[in-house]
C-alpha positions as CSV (number, residue, x, y, z in Angstrom):
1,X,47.0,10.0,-42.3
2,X,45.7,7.0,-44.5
3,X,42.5,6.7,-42.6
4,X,40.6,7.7,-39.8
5,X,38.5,5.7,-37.2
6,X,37.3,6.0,-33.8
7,X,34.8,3.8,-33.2
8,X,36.0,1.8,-30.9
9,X,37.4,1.7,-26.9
10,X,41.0,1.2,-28.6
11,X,41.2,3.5,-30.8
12,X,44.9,4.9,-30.9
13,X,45.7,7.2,-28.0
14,X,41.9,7.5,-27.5
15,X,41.7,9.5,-30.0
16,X,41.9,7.8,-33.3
17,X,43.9,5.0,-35.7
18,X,45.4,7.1,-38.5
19,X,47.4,4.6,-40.2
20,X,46.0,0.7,-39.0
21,X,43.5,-0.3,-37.1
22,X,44.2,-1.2,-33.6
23,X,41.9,-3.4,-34.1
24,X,43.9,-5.2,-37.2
25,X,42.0,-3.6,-40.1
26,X,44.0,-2.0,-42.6
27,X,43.6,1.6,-44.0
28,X,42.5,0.3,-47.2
29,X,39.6,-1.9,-45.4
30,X,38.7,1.4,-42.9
31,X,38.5,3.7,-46.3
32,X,36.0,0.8,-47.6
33,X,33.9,0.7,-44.5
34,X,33.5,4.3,-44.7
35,X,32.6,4.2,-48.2
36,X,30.3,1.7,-47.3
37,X,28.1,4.0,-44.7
38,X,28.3,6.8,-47.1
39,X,26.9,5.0,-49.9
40,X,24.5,3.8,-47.1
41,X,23.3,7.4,-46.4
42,X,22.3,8.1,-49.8
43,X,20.2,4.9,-50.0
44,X,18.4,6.2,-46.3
45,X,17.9,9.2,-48.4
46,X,16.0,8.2,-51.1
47,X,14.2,6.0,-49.0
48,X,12.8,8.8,-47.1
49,X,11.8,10.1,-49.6
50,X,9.6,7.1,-51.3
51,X,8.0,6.9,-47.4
52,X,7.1,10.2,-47.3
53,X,5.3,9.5,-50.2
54,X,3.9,5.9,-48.9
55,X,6.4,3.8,-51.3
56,X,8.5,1.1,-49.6
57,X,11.6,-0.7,-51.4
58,X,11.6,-4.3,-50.2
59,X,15.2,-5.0,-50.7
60,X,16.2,-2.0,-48.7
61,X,15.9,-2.6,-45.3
62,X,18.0,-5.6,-44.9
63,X,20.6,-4.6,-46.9
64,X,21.2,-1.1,-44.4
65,X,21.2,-3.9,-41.5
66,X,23.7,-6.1,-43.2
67,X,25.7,-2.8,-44.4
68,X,25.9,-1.3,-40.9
69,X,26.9,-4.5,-39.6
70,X,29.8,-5.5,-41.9
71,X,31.2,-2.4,-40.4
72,X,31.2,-3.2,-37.2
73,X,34.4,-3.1,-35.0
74,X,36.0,-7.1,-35.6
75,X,33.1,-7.9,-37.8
76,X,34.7,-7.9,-41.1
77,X,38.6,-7.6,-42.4
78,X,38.0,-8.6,-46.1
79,X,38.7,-5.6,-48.3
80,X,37.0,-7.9,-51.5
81,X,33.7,-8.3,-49.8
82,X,33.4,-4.9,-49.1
83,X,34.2,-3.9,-52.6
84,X,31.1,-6.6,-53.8
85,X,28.9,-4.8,-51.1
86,X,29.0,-1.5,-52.4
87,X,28.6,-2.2,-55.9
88,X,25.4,-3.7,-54.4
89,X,24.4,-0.8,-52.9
90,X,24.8,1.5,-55.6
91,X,23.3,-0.8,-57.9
92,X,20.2,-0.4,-55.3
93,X,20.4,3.0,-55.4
94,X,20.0,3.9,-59.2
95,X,17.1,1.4,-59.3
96,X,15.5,2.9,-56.4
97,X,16.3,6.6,-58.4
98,X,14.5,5.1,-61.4
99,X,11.5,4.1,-59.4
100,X,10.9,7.1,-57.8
101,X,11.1,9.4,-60.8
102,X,9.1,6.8,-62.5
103,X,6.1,7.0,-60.2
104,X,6.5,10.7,-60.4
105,X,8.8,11.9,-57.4
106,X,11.2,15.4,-57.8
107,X,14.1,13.6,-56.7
108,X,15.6,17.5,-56.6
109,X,19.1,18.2,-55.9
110,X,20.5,15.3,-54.2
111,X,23.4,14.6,-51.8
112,X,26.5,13.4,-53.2
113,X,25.8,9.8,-51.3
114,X,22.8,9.7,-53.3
115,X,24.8,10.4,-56.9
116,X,28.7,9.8,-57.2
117,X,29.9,7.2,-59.7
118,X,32.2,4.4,-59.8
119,X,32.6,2.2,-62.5
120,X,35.2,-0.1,-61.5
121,X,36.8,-1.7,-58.6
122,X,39.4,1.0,-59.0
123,X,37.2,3.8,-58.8
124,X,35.9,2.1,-55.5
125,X,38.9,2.6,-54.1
126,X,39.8,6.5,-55.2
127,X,36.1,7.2,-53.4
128,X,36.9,5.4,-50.1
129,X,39.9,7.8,-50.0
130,X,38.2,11.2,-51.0
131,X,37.8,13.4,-48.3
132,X,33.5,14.0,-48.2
133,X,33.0,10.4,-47.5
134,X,35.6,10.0,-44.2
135,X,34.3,10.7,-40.8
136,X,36.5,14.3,-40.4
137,X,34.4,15.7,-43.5
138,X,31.9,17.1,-41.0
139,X,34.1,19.8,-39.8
140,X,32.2,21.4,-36.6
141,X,33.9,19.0,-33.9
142,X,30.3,18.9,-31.5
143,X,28.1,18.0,-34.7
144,X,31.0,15.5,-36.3
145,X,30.7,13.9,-32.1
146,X,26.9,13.5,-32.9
147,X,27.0,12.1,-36.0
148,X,29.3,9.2,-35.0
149,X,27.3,8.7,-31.7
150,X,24.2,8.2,-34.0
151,X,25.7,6.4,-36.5
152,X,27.5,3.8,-34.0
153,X,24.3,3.3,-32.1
154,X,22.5,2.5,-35.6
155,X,25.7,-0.5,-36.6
156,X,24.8,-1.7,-32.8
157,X,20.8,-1.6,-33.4
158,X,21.3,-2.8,-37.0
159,X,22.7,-6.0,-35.2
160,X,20.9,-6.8,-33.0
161,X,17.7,-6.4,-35.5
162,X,19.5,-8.9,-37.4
163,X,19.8,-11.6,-35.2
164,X,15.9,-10.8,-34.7
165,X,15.3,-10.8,-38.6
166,X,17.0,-14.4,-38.8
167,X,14.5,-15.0,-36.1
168,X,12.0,-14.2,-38.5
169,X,11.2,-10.8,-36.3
170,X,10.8,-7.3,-38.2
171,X,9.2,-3.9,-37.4
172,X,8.9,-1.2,-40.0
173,X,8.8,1.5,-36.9
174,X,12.6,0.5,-36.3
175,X,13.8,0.2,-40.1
176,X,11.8,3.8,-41.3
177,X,14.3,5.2,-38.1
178,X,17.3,4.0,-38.9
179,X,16.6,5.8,-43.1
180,X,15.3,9.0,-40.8
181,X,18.4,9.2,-38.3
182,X,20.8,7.8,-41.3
183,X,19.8,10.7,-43.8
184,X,20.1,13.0,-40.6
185,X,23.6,12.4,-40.6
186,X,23.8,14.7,-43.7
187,X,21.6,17.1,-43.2
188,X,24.0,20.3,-42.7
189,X,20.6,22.5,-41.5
190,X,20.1,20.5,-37.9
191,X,21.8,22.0,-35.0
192,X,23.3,20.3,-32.2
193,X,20.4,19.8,-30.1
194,X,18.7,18.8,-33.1
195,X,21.2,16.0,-32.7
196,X,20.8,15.5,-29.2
197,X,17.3,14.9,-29.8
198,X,17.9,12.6,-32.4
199,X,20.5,11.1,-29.8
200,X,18.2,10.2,-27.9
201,X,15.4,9.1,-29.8
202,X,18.0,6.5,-31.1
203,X,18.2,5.2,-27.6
204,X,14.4,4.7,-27.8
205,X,14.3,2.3,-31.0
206,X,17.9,0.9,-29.0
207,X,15.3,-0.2,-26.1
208,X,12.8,-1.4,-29.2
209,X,15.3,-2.9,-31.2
210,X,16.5,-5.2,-28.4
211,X,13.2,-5.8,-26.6
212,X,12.0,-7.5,-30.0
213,X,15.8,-9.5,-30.1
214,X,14.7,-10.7,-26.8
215,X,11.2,-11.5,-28.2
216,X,12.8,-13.3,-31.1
217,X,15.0,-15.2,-28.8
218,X,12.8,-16.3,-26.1
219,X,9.9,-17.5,-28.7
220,X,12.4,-19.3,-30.5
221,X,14.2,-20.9,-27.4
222,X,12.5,-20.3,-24.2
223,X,13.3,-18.1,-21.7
224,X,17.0,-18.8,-20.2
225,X,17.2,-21.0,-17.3
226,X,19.6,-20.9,-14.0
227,X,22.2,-23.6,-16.0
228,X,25.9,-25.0,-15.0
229,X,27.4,-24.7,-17.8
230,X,30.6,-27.4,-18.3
231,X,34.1,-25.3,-18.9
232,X,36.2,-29.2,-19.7
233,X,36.2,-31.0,-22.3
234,X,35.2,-34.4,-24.0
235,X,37.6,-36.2,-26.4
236,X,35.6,-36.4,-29.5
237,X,36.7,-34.1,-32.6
238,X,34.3,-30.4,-32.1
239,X,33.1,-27.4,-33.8
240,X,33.9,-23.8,-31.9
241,X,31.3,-21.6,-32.5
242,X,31.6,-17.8,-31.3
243,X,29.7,-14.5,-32.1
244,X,25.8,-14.0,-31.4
245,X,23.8,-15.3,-33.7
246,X,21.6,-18.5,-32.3
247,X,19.8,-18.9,-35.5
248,X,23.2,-20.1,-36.5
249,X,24.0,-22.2,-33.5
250,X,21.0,-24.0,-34.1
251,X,21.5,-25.2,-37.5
252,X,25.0,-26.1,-36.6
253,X,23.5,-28.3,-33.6
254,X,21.0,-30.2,-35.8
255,X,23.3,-31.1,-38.6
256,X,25.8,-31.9,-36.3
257,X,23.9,-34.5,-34.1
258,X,24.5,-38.5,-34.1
259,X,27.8,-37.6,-36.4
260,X,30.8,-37.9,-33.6
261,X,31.3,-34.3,-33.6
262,X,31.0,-32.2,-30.6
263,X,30.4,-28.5,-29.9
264,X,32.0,-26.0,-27.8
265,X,30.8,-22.1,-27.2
266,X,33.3,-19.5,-27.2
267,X,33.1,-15.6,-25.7
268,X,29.4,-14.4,-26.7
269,X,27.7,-17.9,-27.6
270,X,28.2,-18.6,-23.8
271,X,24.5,-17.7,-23.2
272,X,23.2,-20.0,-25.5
273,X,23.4,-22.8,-22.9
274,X,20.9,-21.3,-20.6
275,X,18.3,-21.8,-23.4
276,X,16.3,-24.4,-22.8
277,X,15.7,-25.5,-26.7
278,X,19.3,-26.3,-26.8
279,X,19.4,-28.8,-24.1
280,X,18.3,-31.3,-25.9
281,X,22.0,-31.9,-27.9
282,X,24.0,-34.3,-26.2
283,X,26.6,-32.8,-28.5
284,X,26.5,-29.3,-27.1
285,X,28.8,-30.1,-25.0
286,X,29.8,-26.8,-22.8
287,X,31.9,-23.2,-23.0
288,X,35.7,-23.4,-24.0
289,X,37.9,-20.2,-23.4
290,X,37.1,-17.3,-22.3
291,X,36.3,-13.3,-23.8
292,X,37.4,-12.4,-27.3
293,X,40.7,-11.2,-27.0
294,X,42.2,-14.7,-26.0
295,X,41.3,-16.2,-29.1
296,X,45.1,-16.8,-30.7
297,X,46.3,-19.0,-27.6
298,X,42.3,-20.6,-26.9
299,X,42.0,-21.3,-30.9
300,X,45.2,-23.0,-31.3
301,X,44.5,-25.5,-27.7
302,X,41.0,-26.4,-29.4
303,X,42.7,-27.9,-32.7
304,X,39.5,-28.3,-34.2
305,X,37.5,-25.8,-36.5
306,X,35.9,-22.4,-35.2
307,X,33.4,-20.7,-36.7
308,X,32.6,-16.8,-36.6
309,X,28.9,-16.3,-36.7
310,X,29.3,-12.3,-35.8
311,X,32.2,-10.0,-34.7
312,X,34.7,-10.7,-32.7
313,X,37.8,-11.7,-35.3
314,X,41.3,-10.9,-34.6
315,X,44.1,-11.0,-36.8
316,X,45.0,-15.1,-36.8
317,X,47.6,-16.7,-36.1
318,X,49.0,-19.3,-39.2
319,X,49.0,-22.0,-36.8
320,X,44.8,-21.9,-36.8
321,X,44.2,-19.5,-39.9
322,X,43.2,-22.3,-42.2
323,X,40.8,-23.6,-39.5
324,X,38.7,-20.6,-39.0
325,X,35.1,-20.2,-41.1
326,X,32.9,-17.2,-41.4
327,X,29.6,-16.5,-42.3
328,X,27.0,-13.9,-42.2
329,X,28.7,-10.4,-42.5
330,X,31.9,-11.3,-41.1
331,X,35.2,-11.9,-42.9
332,X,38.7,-12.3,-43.4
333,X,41.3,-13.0,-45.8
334,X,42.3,-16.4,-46.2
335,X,39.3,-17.6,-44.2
336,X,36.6,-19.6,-45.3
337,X,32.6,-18.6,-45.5
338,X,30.1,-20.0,-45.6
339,X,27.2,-18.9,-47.7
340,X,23.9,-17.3,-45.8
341,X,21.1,-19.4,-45.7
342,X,18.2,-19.2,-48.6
343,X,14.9,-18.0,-48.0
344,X,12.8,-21.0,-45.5
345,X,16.3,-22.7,-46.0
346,X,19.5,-23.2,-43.6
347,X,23.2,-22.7,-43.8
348,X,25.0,-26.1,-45.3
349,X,27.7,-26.2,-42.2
350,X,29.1,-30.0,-44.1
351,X,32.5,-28.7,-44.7
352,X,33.5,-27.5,-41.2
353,X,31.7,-30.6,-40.1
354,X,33.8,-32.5,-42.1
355,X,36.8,-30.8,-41.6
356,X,36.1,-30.8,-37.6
357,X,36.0,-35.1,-38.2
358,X,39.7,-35.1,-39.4
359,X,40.7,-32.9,-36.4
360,X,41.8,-33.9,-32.2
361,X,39.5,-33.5,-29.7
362,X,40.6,-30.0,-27.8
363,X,43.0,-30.1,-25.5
364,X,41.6,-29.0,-21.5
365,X,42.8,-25.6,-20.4
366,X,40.4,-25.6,-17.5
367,X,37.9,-27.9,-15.7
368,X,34.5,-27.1,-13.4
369,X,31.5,-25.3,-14.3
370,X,29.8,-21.4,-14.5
371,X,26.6,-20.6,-13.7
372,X,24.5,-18.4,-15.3
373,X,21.0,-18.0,-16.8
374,X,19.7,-14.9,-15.0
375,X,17.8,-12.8,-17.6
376,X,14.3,-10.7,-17.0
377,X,12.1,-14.0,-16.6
378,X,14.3,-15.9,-14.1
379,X,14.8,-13.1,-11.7
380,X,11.2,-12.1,-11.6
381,X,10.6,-16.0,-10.5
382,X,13.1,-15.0,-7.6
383,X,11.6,-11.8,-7.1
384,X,10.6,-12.5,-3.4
385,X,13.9,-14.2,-2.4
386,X,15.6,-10.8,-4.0
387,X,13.2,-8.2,-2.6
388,X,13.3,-9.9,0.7
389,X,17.5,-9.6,0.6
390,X,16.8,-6.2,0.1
391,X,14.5,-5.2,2.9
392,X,16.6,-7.2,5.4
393,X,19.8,-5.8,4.6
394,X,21.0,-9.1,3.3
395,X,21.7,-7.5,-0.2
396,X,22.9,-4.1,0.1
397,X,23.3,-2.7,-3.4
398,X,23.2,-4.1,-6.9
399,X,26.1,-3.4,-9.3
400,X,25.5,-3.7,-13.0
401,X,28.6,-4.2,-14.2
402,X,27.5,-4.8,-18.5
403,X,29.0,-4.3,-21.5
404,X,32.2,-5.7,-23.1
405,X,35.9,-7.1,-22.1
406,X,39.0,-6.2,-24.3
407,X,42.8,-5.9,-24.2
408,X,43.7,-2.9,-22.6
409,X,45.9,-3.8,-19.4
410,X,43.3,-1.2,-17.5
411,X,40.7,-3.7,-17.8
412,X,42.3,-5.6,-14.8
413,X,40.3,-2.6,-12.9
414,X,37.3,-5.0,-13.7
415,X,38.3,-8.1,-12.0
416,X,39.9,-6.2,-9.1
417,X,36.3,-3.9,-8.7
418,X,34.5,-7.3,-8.4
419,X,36.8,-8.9,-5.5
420,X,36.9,-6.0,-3.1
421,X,33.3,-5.4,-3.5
422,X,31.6,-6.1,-0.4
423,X,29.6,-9.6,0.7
424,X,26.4,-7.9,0.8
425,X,26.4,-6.8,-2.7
426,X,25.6,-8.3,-6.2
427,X,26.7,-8.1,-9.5
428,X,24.1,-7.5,-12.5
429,X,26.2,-8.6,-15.9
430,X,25.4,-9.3,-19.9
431,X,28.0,-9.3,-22.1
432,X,31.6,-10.4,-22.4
433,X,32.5,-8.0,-19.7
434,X,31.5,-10.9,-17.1
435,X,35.1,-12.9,-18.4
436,X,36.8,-10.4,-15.8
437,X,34.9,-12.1,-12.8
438,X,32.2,-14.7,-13.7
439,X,35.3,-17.9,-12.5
440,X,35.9,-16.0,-9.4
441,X,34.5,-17.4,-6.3
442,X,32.2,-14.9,-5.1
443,X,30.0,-17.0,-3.4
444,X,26.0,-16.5,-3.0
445,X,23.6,-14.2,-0.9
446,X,21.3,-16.6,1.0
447,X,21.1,-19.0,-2.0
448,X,21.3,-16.0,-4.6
449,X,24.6,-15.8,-6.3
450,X,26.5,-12.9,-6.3
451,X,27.1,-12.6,-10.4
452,X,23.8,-12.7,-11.7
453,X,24.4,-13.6,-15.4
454,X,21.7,-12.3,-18.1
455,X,23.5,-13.3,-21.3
456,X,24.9,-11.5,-24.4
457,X,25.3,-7.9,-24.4
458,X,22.1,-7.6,-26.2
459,X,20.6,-8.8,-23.2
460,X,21.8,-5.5,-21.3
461,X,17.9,-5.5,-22.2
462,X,17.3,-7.5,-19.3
463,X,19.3,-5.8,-16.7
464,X,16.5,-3.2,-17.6
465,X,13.6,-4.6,-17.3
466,X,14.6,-6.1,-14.0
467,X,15.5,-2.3,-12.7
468,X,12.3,-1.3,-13.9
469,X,10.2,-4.1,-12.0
470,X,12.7,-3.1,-8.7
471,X,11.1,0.0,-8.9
472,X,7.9,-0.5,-9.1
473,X,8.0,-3.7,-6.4
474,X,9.6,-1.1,-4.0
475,X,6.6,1.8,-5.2
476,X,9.8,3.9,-6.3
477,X,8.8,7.0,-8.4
478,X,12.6,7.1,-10.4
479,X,14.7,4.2,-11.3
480,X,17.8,5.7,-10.0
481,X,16.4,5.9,-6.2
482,X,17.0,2.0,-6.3
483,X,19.9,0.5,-4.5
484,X,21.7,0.1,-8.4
485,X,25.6,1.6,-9.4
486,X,26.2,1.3,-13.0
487,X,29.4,0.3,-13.1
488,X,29.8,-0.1,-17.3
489,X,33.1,-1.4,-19.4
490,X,32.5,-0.8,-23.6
491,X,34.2,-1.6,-26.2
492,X,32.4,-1.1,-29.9
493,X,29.4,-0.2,-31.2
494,X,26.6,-2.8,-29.7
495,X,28.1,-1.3,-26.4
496,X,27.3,2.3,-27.9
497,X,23.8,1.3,-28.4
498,X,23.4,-0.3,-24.8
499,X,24.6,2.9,-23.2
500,X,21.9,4.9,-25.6
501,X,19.1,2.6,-24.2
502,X,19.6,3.0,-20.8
503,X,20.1,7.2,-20.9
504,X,16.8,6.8,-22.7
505,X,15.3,4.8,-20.1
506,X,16.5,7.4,-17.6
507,X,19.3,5.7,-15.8
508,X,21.5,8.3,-14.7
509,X,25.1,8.2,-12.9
510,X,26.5,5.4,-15.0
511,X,30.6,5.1,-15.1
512,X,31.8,4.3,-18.5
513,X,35.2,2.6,-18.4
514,X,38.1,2.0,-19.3
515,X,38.2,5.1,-21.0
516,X,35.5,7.9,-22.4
517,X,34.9,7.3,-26.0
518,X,37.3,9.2,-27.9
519,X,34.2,10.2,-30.5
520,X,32.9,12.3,-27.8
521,X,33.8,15.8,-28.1
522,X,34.2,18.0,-25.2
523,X,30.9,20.2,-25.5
524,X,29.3,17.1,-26.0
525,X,30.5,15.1,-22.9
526,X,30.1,17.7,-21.2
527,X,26.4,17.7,-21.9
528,X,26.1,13.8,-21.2
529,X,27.9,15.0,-18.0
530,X,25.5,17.8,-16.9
531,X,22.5,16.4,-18.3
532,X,23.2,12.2,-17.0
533,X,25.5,12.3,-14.9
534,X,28.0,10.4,-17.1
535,X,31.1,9.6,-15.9
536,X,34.7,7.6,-15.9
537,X,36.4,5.0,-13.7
538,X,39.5,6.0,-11.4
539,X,40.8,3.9,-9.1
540,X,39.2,0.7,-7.6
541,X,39.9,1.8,-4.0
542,X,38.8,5.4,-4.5
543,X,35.7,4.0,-6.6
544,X,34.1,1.8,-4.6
545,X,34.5,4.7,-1.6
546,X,32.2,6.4,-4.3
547,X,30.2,4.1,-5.2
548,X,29.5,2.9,-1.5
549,X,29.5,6.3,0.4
C-alpha cells in the first residue's frame, strides 16, 4: 500500500485507493496532501493556543482555507505545488512558535504536527510517507471514521469560506472553529461522542459558512433570477470557464469584453447566469457541456481555452492538455496558472485571452436552452403560487434531489428516479447532480417547473432556507412533517459538508447515494442511522414505492 485515501464517493471498492487515485492522483501527490493537513493541524494548534490567550496571527487563517482546499478531491494534481505549500506552512509555524514564547506562552510539549523537521524537498517527501501523518495512524476504526468526517467537512467549509473571502466576506467565529475542530483531530483524550458532538457542531459553522457565501454572492451579484440559459453556440473564438468561484468569472468577463472573445460556462459555473450582475456581457454567451466527468470529449469539441477556477480536473487528454489554465488552488502538471490576484487587485487573464483569439469558435454539441434560477429569494416571490400547489393537491411532494454527479455507471439511478417520478411532484436541486435530469422534459406544475434549480452545491443553502420558510407558512412544528424526500447523490468533500448542514438543521430520513461513504465506519453509521435516519438508495422502482407510500 503506497497510500491511503478515502475521501471521496469513488474510492476503490468503497473502501479506499491504495495504490492511485481513482480520481487520477498519484500516491506521491496523496502522501503530499496528507502531509499537507498534518502540517495543517499543528498550525490549528498553536493557534489555539495564542486565542486562548487573546493573540491572533493574521496570516493564518487564509492559509488553513487555501491548505484545506488544495486538498480537495480534483482540486489539485501538482506534486510541486504541494511541496512549495508546506514549506509555507512550516515556515508559519516556527514564526508563530517564536511569537508565542516571545510574548510569554508555555508552548509545553507539543504534538509532532506542531514540531517535525524537514529541510529539503527530500525530507518532504520521506514525511508524506511516515506512518503518523496518513489517515490509518488513528488506529481505533469509530474515532479514525470521525476524524475524517470532521476533517472533510472542514476542506468543504474551507471552500466555500473562500469564495466568500474573495468576496471580501470573513467571520472570525468560523476561522477560530475550524483551529478548534482541526486541533481536535489530535487530541487522543476525546471520546467518540466527543466527536459526535464536534460532528455536529461542524454542521452548524457548515450552515454559517454557506449562509455568509450566499451573503457574499448575492451582495456582490444580486439575487439569482428565473433565467434561460443558451446550451448552442456562437462562432467567435471563447474562454471555458468551470469551477465555483464568481469572483473569478467576473474578472474574466470585464477584461474579456469588446475583444471578439466569447465565454462559455461549464459544470458548476452554470449558476452564474441566473445572476443578474452578469447580464450585462454580451460576451457571456451561455452553458457548454454538461457535469464534470465529460470533460475529455466536451474540452476537446470547444477547441478553445478552459480555465479551472476550483476542482473539478481530470486527468487530460494531450489533444487539450496544453489548452487548459488553472488558478487559485488548483493544479496540474503541464498546465498553465495563473497567478492569484494582489491585494484590491485582479487576476491578469491576457494570456488565455490571447491564446483563446488564435483558437475556432467551439463546435455545437447541442442546441436549446435550461432554465434555472430558483434559489431562497425567487421561490419566496412564488411562495403563494407554491403553497397554493400544495394545499390543492396540485404539488404532491417535493424531492430534493442535491449534491454532486460522477462516473459511476449507478448514477443512471439518478436520471431514471427523476422520469418515473410522478406529475404531481417537484424536484428541489443545487449542484452538479441536476446534469442527470435538468435537459429532461419534465414539464411544469401549473406554471411552476418541475426541476427547481438553486445553483452550485454551495447553494444546498438555499434548498434550506426554503424548507424552513415551508414550515413555518404551513405552522409546522418540525421540518420533516413537510411534504419533502431527500433524495441526496455525493461525491467529495463540499458534499460532506452539505450533508453536515442539513443533519444540523434537523433534516432527518435523507438517502445518500450512490453508495455510503466508505469513511464511515460501521458503529458510526450505525449512529447516523439510529440517530437521523440516514440511509442508501436501492432500486428506482422499489424507491419511489418508499419514498411515495
Amino acid at each position: 500500500m503506497s497510500m491511503f485515501c478515502y475521501q471521496c464517493q469513488e474510492t476503490a471498492q468503497g473502501k479506499g485507493c491504495t495504490m492511485r487515485g481513482v480520481c487520477g492522483k498519484t500516491d506521491k501527490v496523496s502522501n503530499l496532501q496528507d502531509l499537507m493537513i498534518y502540517t495543517l493541524k499543528g498550525i490549528a494548534l498553536l493557534e489555539k493556543k495564542g486565542l486562548e490567550a487573546g493573540i491572533r496571527f493574521p496570516k493564518t487563517n487564509h492559509f488553513i482555507l487555501n491548505g484545506l482546499f488544495m486538498t480537495i478531491t480534483n482540486a489539485n494534481f501538482d506534486d510541486t505545488a504541494f511541496i512549495v505549500k508546506i514549506k509555507e506552512a512550516i515556515s508559519l509555524r516556527e514564526e508563530m512558535k517564536k511569537e508565542l514564547v516571545e510574548k510569554g506562552i508555555n508552548l509545553g510539549q507539543l504534538h509532532d504536527a506542531a514540531t517535525f523537521t524537514v529541510d529539503n524537498e527530500k525530507d518532504i517527501l520521506a514525511k508524506s510517507n511516515a506512518v503518523e501523518v496518513g489517515i490509518l495512524a488513528t488506529q481505533n476504526e469509530d474515532i479514525r471514521s470521525l476524524r475524517e468526517l470532521i476533517t472533510y467537512g472542514l476542506k468543504g467549509m474551507a471552500a466555500y469560506a473562500e469564495h466568500a473571502l474573495a468576496l471580501g466576506k470573513e467571520a472570525d467565529d468560523i476561522y477560530d472553529f475550524m483551529v478548534k475542530a482541526l486541533a481536535a483531530t489530535l487530541d487522543d483524550s476525546l471520546s467518540a461522542d466527543d466527536l459526535v458532538a464536534l460532528t455536529l457542531e461542524t454542521g452548524k459553522f457548515g450552515v454559517d459558512t454557506m449562509a455568509m457565501l450566499d451573503a457574499a454572492n448575492t451582495g456582490a451579484y444580486g439575487n439569482p433570477e428565473v433565467t434561460e440559459v443558451n446550451i448552442g453556440v456562437r462562432n467567435n473564438p471563447a474562454i471555458l470557464i468551470s469551477g465555483h468561484d464568481l469572483k473569478d468569472l467576473e474578472e474574466l468577463l470585464e477584461q474579456t469584453k469588446d475583444t471578439g472573445v466569447d465565454v462559455y460556462t461549464h459544470g458548476e459555473m452554470l449558476p452564474a447566469h441566473y445572476y443578474p450582475f452578469f447580464k450585462k456581457y454580451t460576451n457571456f454567451i451561455g452553458n457548454y457541456g454538461n457535469a464534470w466527468w465529460k470533460q475529455n470529449e466536451e474540452f476537446e469539441s470547444f477547441q478553445g481555452p478552459i480555465l479551472f477556477t476550483t476542482n473539478c480536473i481530470i486527468p487530460p487528454k494531450d489533444s487539450y492538455k496544453d489548452r487548459v489554465y488553472t488558478t487559485g488552488v488548483t493544479g496540474y502538471p503541464g498546465f498553465k496558472h495563473i497567478k492569484n490576484r494582489t491585494d484590491n487587485g485582479t487576476k491578469d487573464f491576457s494570456e488565455i485571452i490571447a491564446h483563446a483569439k488564435k483558437l475556432p469558435a467551439p463546435k455545437e454539441i447541442e442546441t436549446g436552452k435550461i432554465v434555472g434560477g430558483f434559489a431562497h429569494a425567487q421561490v419566496m416571490a412564488l411562495a403563494d403560487k407554491v403553497v397554493d400547489a400544495v394545499k390543492t393537491g396540485a404539488i404532491k411532494k417535493f424531492f430534493v434531489m442535491a449534491g454532486c454527479d460522477g462516473r459511476m455507471k449507478s448514477r443512471d439511478y439518478y436520471a431514471e428516479f427523476a422520469e418515473k417520478l410522478p406529475k404531481d411532484t417537484v424536484i428541489l436541486t443545487a449542484g452538479c447532480a441536476k446534469y442527470r435530469y435538468n435537459k429532461l422534459n419534465l414539464g411544469d406544475i401549473g406554471g411552476i417547473p418541475r426541476v427547481l434549480d438553486a445553483g452550485q452545491c454551495n447553494d444546498s443553502y438555499s434548498l434550506a432556507v426554503i424548507a424552513l420558510k415551508l414550515k413555518e407558512v404551513f405552522e409546522l412544528n418540525d421540518v420533516n412533517d413537510l411534504p419533502i424526500a431527500y433524495n441526496i447523490a455525493w461525491y467529495e468533500q463540499k458534499a460532506v459538508i452539505v450533508l453536515l448542514a442539513l443533519l444540523y438543521l434537523g433534516v432527518k430520513n435523507i438517502h445518500l447515494g450512490p453508495t455510503l461513504p466508505g469513511f464511515l465506519s460501521p458503529n458510526v453509521a450505525k449512529v447516523l442511522v439510529e440517530n437521523f435516519g440516514i440511509a442508501g438508495i436501492g432500486s428506482v422502482d422499489e424507491d419511489l414505492k418508499m419514498f411515495l407510500g
